[in-house]
N, C-alpha and C positions, 0 to 999 in steps of 0.2 A: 504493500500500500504506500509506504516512502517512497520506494522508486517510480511506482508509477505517477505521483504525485511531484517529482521530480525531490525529493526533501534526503537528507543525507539517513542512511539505515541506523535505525536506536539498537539494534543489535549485533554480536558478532556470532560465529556459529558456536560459539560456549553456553550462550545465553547473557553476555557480559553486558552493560548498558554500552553504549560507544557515544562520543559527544561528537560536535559536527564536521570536527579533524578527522572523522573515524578510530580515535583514542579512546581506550576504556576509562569511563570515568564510572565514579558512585554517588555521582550528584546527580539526581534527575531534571533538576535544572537546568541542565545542560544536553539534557537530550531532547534532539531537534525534532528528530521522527516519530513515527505512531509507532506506539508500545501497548503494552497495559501498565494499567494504574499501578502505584505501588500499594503495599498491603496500607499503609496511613494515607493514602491521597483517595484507595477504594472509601473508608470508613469515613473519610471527612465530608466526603462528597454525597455516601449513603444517608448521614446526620443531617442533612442540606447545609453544609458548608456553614457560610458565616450567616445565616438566617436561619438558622438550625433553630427548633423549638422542642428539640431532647426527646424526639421519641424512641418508644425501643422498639421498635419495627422502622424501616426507613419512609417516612412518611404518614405514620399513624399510629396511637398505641391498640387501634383494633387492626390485627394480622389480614384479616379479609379481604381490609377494603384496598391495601396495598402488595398482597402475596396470593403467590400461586402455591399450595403446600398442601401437604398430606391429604386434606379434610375437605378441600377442595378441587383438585387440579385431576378431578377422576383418572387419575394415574399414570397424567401426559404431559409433556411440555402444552402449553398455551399462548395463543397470539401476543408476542409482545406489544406492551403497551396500552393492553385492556384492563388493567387494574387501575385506580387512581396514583399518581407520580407522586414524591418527593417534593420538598420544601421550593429545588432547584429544578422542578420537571423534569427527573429522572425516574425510570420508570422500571418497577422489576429487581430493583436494590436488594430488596428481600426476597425470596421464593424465586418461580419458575425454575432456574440452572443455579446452580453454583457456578463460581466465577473466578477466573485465574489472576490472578497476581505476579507482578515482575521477581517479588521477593523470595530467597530461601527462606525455608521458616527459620525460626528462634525463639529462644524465651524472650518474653519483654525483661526491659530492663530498667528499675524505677530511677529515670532521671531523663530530665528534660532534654528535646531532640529536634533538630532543625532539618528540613527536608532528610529524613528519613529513608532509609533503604539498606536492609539487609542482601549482601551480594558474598556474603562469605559467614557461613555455619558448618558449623558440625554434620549437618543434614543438608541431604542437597534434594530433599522434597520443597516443592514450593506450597504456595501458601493459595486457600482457596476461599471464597467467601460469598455470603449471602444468603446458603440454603436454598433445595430447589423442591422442587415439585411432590418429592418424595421424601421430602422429611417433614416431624411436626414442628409447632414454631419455636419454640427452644432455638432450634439453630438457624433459624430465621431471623433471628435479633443483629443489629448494626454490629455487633464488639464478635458476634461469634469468629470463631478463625479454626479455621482445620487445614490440613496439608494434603497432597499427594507428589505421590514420584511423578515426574515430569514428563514420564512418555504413557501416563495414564489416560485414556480416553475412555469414557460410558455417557449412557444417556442424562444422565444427573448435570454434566461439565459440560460449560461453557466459558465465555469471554466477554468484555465488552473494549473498545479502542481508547486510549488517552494521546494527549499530548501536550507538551508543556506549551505556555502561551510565549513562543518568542516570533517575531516578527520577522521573517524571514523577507529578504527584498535583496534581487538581482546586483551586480555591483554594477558600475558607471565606469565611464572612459569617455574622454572629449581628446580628440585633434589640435595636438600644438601647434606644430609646424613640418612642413613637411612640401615634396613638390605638387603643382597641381599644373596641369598643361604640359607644355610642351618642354625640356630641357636638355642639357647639353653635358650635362655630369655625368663619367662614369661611374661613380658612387653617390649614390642617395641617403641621406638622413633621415628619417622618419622618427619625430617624438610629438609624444602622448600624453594624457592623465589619467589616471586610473583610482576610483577609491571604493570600499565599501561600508554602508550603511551600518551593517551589520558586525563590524568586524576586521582583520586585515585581508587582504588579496593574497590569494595565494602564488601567483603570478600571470602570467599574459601568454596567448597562445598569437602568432600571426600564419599566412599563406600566403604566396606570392603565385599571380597571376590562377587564383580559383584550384589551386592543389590542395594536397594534406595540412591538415593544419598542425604547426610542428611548435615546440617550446622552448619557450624564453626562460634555460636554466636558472637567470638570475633574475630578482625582482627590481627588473629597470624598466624605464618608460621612454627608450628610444633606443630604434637597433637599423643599421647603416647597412642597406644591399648595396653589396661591392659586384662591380663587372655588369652592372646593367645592361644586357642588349640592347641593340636597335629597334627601335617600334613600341605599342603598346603597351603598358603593364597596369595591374592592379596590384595594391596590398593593402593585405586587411589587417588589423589587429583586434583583441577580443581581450577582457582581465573576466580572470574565475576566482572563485572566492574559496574558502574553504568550509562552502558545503559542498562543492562542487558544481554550483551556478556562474552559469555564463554572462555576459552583458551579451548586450546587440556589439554588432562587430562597428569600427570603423575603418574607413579606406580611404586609399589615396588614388585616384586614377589619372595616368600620365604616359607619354613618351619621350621617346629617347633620340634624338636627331642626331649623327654625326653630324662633326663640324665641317665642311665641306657643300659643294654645290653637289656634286656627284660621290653614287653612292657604287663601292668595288661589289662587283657580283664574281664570285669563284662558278664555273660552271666544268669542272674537269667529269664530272661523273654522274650529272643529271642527266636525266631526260623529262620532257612532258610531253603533253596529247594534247595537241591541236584539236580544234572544231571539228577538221576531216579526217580525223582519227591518224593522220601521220605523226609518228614517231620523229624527233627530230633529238640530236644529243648534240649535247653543246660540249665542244673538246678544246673551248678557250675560257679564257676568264675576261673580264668587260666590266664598265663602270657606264652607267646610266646617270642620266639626269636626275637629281633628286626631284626637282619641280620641270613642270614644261613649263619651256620658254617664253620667258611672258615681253609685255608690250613694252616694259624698258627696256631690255635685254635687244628685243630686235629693234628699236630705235636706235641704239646705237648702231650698229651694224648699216641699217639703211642710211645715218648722217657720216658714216666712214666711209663708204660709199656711192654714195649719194644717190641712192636707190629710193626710192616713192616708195612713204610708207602707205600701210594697207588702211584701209577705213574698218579703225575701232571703237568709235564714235557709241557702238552700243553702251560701250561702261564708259566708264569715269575714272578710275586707279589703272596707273601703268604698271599695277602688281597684277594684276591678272592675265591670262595666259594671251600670248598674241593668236590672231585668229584672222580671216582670210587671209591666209598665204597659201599658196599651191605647194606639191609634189619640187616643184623647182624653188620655189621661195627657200625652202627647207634648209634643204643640200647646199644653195647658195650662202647661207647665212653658215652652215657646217664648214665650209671650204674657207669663210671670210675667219671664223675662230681657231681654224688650223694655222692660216697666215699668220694670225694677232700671235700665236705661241710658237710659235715657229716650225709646227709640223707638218709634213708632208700633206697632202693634200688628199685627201676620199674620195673626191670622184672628177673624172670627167668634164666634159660639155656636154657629154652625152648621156649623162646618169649612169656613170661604168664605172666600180669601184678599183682604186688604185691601191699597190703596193706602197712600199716605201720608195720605190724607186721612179715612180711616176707609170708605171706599167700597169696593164687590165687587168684585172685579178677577181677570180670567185671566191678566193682564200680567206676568209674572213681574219684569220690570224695575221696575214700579212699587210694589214690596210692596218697605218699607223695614226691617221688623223680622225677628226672628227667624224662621225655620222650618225643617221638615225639608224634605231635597233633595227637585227631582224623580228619575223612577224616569232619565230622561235625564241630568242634574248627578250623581246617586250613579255612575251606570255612566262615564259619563267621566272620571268624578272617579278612581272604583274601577281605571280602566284605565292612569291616570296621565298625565289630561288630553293636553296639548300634548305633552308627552317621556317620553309612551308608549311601552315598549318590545316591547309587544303581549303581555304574558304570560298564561297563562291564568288567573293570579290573582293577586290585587292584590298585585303587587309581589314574583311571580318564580313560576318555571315546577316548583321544592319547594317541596310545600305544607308538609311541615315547616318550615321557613324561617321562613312569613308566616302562618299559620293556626292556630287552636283548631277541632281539627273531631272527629270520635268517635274516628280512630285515635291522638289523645294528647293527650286532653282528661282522662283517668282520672288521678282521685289514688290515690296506692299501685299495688302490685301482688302477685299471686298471693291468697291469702289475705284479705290487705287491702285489695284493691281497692275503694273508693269510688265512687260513684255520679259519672257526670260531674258538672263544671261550667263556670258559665263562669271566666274567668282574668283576674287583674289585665291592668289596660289594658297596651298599648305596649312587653309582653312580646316578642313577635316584630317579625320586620325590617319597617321601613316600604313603601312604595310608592314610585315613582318622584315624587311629590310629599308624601312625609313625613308620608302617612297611614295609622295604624296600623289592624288587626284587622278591614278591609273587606271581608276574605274570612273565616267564620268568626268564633267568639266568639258574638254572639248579632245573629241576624237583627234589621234594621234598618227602623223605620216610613221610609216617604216619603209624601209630601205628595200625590199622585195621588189624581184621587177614585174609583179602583180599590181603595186601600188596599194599594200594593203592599208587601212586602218583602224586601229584599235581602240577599246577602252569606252568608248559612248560617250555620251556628250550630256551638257544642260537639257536640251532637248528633248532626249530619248529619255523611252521606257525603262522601266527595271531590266527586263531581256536584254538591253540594249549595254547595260554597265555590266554583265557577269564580265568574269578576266575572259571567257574564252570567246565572246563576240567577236565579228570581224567583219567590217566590207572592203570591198574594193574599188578602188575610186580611179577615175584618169589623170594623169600627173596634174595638168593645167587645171582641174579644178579648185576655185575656194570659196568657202562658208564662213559664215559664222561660229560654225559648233567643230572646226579643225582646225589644230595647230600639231604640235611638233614638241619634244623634249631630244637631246641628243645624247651619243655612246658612241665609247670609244674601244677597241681591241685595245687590252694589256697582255703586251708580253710577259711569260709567265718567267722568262733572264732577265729584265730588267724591272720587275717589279717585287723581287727576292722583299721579304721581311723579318727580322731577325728572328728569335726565338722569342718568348713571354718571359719574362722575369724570374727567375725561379723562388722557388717557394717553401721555406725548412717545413717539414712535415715532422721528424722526432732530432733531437731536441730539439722542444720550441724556444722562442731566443728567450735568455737568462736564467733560464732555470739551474735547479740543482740536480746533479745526475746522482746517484748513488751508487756508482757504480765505475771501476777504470777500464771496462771495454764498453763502447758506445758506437754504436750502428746510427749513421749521422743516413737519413732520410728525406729528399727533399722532393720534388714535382716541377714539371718543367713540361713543353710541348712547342711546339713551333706552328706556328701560322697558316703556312704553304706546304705542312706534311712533311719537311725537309728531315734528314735524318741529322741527330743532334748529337755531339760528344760534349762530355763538362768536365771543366777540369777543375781538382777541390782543391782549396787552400786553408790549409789546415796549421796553424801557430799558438805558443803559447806569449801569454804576458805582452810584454815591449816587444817580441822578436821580429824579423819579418817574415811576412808571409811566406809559404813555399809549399809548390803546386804538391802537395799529398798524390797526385793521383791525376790521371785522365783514362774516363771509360764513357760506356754508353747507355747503363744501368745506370739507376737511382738511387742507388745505398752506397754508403764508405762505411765500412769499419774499420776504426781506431782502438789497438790494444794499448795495456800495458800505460797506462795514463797515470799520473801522480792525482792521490786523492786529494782532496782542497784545495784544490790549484783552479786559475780559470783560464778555458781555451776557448779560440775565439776561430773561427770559417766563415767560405763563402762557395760560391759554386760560382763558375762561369761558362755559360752556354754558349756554344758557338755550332751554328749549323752546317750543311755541307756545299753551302753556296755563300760565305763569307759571311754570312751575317752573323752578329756576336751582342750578347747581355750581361753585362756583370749583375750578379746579384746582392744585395745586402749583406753586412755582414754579421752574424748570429754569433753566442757564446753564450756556453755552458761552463757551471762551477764542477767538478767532481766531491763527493764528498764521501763521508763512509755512510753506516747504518744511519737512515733515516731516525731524528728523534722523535722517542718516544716509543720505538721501534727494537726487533729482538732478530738476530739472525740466526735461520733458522737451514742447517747447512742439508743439501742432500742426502739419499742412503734409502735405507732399507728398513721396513717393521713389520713384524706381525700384528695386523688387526684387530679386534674385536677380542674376546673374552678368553686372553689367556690363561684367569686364574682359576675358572669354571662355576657354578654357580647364578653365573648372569642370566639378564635375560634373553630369550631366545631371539631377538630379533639383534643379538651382539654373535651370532652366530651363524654361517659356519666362520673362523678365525681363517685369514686368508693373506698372503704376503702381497706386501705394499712399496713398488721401488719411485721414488723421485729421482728424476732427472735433472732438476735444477734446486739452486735455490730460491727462498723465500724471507721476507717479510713478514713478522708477526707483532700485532701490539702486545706491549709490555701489559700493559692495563686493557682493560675494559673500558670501552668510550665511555666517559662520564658528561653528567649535566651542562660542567662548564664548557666542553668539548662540543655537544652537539644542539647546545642554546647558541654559542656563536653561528653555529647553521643556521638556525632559525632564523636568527638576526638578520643575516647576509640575503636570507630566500624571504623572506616575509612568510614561515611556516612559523605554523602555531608551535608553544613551547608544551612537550606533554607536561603531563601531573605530577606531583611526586608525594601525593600522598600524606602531605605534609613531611616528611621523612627529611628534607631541605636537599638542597641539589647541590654544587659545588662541584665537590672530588667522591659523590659516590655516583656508581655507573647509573646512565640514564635507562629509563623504564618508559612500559608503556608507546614503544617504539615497533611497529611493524617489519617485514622483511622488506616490504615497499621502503620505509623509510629510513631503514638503514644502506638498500644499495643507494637512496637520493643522494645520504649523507656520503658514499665512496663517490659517488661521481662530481659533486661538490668539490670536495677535496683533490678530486683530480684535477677539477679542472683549476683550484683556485692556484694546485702548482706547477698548471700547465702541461699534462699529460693527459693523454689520450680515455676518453674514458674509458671505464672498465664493465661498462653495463648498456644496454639499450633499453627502448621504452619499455619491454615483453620480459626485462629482466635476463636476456641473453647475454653472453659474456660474449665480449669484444677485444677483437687484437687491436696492433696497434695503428689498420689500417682502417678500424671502423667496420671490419667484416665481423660476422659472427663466428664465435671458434667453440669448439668444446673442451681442448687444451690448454689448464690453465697456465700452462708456464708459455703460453703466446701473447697473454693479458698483462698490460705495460699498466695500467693505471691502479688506484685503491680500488679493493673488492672485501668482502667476505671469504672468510678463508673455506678450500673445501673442507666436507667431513673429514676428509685422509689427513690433508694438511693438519688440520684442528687434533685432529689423536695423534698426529707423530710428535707435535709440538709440547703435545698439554701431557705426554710420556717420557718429554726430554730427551728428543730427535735422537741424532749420534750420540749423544749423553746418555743417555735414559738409562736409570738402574731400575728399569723396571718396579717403580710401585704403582699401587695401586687406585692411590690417589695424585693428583698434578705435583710431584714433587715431595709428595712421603704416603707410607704406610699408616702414619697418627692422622685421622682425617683432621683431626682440632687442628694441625698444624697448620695448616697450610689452605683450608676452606672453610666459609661461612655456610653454618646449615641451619637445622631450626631448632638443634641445641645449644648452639652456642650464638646464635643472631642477634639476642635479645636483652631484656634488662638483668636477666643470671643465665647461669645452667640449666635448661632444662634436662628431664631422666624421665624413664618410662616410656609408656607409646607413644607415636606421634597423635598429638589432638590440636586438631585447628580452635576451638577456643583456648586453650592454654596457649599457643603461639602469636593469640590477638590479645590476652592478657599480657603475656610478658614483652610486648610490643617488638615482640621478631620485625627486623627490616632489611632491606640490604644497607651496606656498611661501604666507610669509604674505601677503594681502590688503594691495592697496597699494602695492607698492614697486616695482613698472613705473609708466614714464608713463600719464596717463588721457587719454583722448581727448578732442574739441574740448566737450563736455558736460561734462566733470570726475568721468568712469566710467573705473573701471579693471578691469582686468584682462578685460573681453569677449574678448579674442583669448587662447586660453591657461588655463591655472593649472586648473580646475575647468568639464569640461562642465556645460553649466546646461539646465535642465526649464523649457519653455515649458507656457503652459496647452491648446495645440490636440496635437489628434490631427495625427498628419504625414498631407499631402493632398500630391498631385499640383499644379504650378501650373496656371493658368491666365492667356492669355495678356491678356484681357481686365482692363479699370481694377477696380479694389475700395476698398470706404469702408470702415472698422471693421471687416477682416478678422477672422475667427474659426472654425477649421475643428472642429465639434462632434463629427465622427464620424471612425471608424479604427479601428485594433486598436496602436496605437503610438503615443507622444506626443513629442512635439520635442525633442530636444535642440541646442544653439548652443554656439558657442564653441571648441570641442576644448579640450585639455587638455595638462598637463606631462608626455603619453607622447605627445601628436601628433605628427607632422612638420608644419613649415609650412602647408600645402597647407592642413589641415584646423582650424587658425586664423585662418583667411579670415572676413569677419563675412558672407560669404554660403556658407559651408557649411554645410551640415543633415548633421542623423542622425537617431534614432529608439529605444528602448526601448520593452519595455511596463511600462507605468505601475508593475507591481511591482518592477522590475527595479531594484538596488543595482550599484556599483561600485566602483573604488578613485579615479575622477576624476572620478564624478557627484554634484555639488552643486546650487548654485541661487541666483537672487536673488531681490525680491521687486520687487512695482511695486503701484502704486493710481491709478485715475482720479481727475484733481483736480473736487474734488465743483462 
């Protein structure tokens, strides 16, 4: 009923309350979603609340007039709501069903109590109330209270819905600044506001141009697309809150103009389908007109000249496209802007396309000057060459959008309606390569010796602007609704473009390595497809540089490095037609074991229950070989440790129970939120993360791997890992606890948790009496590695799903699949038994609790 109602779930699969973090809390005040009443919220509400007039039936002191019961209810449930209501028009308080309650049962306890809620007894029956149909009124009375086990279902039980009254409302976001139109920036800015009503954001999700919507790891309100392409884009951004409510989104919609009049089109390996279904392949590359040629542009020409210009008398702006000019106008004015730049000349007297050398040529690569496309370069060009996105006109599937065509070409309206025309250039959205008005505006000469032209006009129909339209006209003809745009053949030797800049991929620049062999990483590609070699320069301190290296691979590895030193690289790309990039220059510190942090060296263990006894899911014992080493926390993440998370993410901080936070490990933390908390940290020290959105582990390419010794960033240690560690890896003298045989020694359990000693059996009210809690990190002995607290204090989240053993040897164990992920360690409510470093448990992954924490590990790179 929360989910469908869109409202964050009041419970978790234990039965625990959850607050609207999805954190177990035992305030019902803080649960957002539909639950049931608690056992004092059912009774306050049965008495009618604060208008209550103290009856002992809910509603009346005669049972009748308000119950369905024994003497009455001829031996059936009956239609709710036919008896007379309560104080507060609640109906059924008494009699028909009994009714379930959130609470375990317990004795009351005589002392005053503020939202109330038993979530932890002795007895894990819950609590039921009201009295139904089948009983007499004795237990029909407001105060009755009886129990049953929670998987009890009969005709007698029933339910009713509660919820606490908190106002839940959507979060907000408004538009700072950002582009709007047309612009000229490879990198765009985009910033936002974001607040909510209710509480903090959890953060911002955006998409660029109508994809997935992907997240904003940190809680910031402006995030910069780098490499913008040419043409249209949308982006949207959105803030969610932590119930998991969205806002409306905002957007920015824009394009992206190269600077330039003409735009490079690559055609080595397209082809399109013409009207008549000819195939034609374009085996040169060509720059096009960004805009057709408008009425300044051929003024000049005709006063360099001294050519008559054409009558364009219909408009008013010399930005609009020129128009009555012929087949011959065209070519003329092509041949006049080969002159003005000094290249050879396109065509003719006779409309014959020329080489470089003044010679007839069909070659189209060989013709070095100005001219119009062919009818093949305009339609591919029109379609948006190579990142095409198929539309039916040049540059989107609204013709409003991208077109001047008859249905809103007209100036004025009603009355004053005007005669079409055509319209300043570059008015409408570009194409998917930043070519303006190729649909529409005014049909366009090409170079074919058909005379074809393209694109449609102000004039024409819809039909008339698709990209693939076409007539053909007689040279000497001209209109109103034809002009011209020009292209040029680029030679694909003389138009070589270096390589792209390269780009460190691992290590990212200044970080700390923790390691002295370092696999340097970086990304690079060239332009023209050209094949690339780099050569690395690799130096310490003051020295000078020196080339480490030339290859044609993407990686250097550097051994043998002095720890705490810092080295500084760069790469330099150079293609195999002379073109060359130097790239930035990047540096990394080395250092030893990350602080805070426990090395944890390769080898070999026997798994699971070697000292017998266990339980059987610590069986069959199976051998365990690492191939690398590891990273492992010394401690257990504590309050202070993953409150600055919070801080940094705008995530709620969990509970602590009053127990106070600091340096005892954090509680109340999910499997969700503790890979958040690895991937944070990775990222805050600039490594790759170690997790994706599905909780996959990731190398250091961003691919998914099941290998953890391929995972470069913070993660969750595996179960293997976690028992060779918490055994004292290559050390291990084998005990049975994390670092001794005396379990007091070395782990908090729920003898020794608390305000004394406890002895005897375990009993959950003696461990709420003697105020058992977890305890700070540290202060038991650490075992033969210099890790503490593994036995004890805070169960810990491994990264595997819980598997079955198998009796068979394993390398770089790592169980990918389950519906429940690992927990180790037990806890300061365990008994002995289950502080063993070879007992297992299991949650699922969403699952909070009052002794579920974590620590953190990294493969040493």
């Amino acid at each position: 009923l929360s989910e469908m109602a869109s409202l964050p779930k009041a419970y978790n699969e234990n039965g625990r309350f959850l607050d609207r973090d999805g954190s177990m809390t035992s305030d019902p005040s803080e649960v957002v979603g539909y639950r049931l009443p608690t056992e004092a919220e059912w009774e306050f509400a049965a008495r009618g609340g604060t208008i209550s007039q103290g009856y002992q039936y809910s509603g009346s002191q005669k049972v009748e007039d308000v119950a369905w019961y024994k003497e009455n209810s001829e031996n059936m449930t009956q239609v709710v709501g036919s008896v007379q209501p309560n104080e507060i028009q609640l109906f059924d308080m008494s009699g028909n069903v009994w009714e379930w309650c959130s609470d375990l049962f317990s004795i009351y306890k005589a002392k005053e109590q503020f939202n109330p809620f038993t979530s932890y007894s002795s007895s894990r029956s819950r609590v039921i109330r009201g009295g139904s149909w089948a009983n007499n009124e004795t237990y029909l009375r407001v105060s009755c209270r009886l129990s049953r086990e929670p998987e009890v279902a009969n005709n007698t039980l029933g339910f009713r819905i509660c919820r606490t009254d908190i106002d839940i409302r959507i979060p907000v976001i408004g538009r700072v600044d950002g582009p709007n139109g047309k612009i000229l920036e490879q990198d765009v800015t985009f910033v936002w506001n974001g607040s909510d009503y209710d509480g903090l954001l959890a953060g911002y999700q955006y998409r660029k141009d109508g994809g997935e919507w992907e997240e904003l790891f940190e809680l910031k309100d402006s995030y910069t697309w780098r490499n913008v392409s040419g043409g249209s884009h949308t982006f949207e951004v959105r803030a969610v809150d932590n119930d998991g409510l969205y806002s409306e989104s905002v957007s920015w919609f824009f394009w992206r103009v190269i600077e330039g009049d003409r735009v490079f089109v690559k055609g080595d390996y397209s082809s399109i389908e013409e009207r008549l279904v000819n195939v034609s392949t374009l085996d040169h590359d060509f720059t096009i007109g960004r805009y057709e040629v408008t009425i300044a542009e051929f003024r000049k020409f005709c006063s360099a000249t001294a050519r008559k210009m054409p009558n364009v008398n219909l408009v008013s702006s010399d930005s609009c496209p020129v128009f009555n000019v012929s087949w011959w106008d065209a070519i003329s004015y092509c041949n006049w802007l080969s002159d003005s730049e000094e290249l050879p000349r396109a065509y003719n007297s006779d409309g014959k396309l020329l080489d470089a050398e003044g010679k007839v040529t069909e070659d189209l690569r060989e013709v070095v000057g100005y001219r119009l496309p062919t009818e093949a370069e305009w339609e591919f060009a029109a379609r948006g060459g190579e990142v095409s996105n198929g539309h039916k006109y040049s540059g989107g599937d609204d013709v409003e959008l991208v077109a001047w065509y008859s249905g809103n070409s007209e100036a004025g309206s009603g009355f004053y309606t005007r005669k079409r025309s055509p319209k300043e250039i570059g008015q409408k959205l570009p194409n998917e390569l930043d070519l303006f008005d190729m649909s529409g505006n005014v049909w366009e000469w090409c170079t074919d010796s058909n005379k074809a032209i393209r694109g449609g006009s102000f004039e024409d129909s819809l039909s008339y602007v698709v990209v693939t339209s076409r007539r053909t006209v007689l040279p000497d003809v001209s209109s109103e609704s034809i002009g011209f745009r020009v292209c040029r053949t680029i030679s694909n030797e003389s138009h070589n473009r270096a390589p792209y800049t390269p780009v460190n991929l691992f290590p990212l620049d200044n970080v700390v390595c923790h390691s002295t062999t370092i696999t340097l990483i970086w990304d690079c590609s060239d332009p023209d497809g050209d094949e690339v070699t780099y050569e690395i320069c690799f130096w310490e301190g003051t020295s000078q540089p020196l080339i480490a290296s030339v290859r044609r691979d993407l990686t250097y590895t550097v051994i043998n490095l002095e720890p705490e030193t810092t080295y500084y690289w760069k790469v330099v790309a150079k293609d195999s037609k002379g073109g060359n990039i130097e790239g930035p220059v990047w540096r990394f510190t080395t250092s030893a074991v990350p602080e805070g942090m426990v090395l944890v060296e390769k080898g070999s263990f026997t798994m699971g229950d070697t000292w017998g006894g266990g339980e059987s899911d610590e069986k069959p014992t199976h051998k365990v070989t690492f191939t690398y080493n590891f990273y492992i926390g010394k401690c257990e993440i504590t309050f202070d440790e993953y409150d600055a998370f919070c801080e940094a993410t705008g995530k709620s901080k969990p509970g602590d129970l009053g127990w106070g936070r600091g340096s005892r490990p954090v509680i109340y933390v999910s499997w969700n939120d503790a890979i958040a908390y690895c991937n944070w940290l990775s990222e805050k020290e600039k490594l790759p993360k170690a997790y994706d959105s599905n909780g996959n582990l990731l190398d250091k390419d961003g691919k998914v791997t099941t290998d953890p010794s391929n995972v470069v960033g913070y993660r969750l240690p595996t179960e293997a890992e976690w028992e060779y560690a918490a055994r004292g890896g290559d050390k291990s003298k084998g005990y049975k606890y994390s670092g001794s045989d005396n379990v007091d020694d070395v782990a908090w359990y729920w003898q020794n948790s608390g305000d004394k000693y406890l002895t005897g059996d375990w009993d959950a009210d003696t461990i709420v009496m003697n105020n058992c809690r977890a305890q700070e990190v540290g202060k038991k002995a650490p075992n033969e590695l210099g890790i503490y607290d593994m036995s004890g204090n805070v169960w810990e989240w491994c990264s595997d799903w819980f598997g079955n053993y198998s009796s068979s040897a394993q390398t770089n164990p790592y169980n990918n699949s389950g519906s429940a992920r690992v927990n180790r360690g037990g806890s300061w409510v365990s008994n002995a038994a289950d502080v063993r470093v070879a007992y297992r448990d299991r949650f699922s992954p969403s699952s909070t609790d009052f002794d579920l924490g974590f620590r953190i590990c990294r493969t040493v790179p």
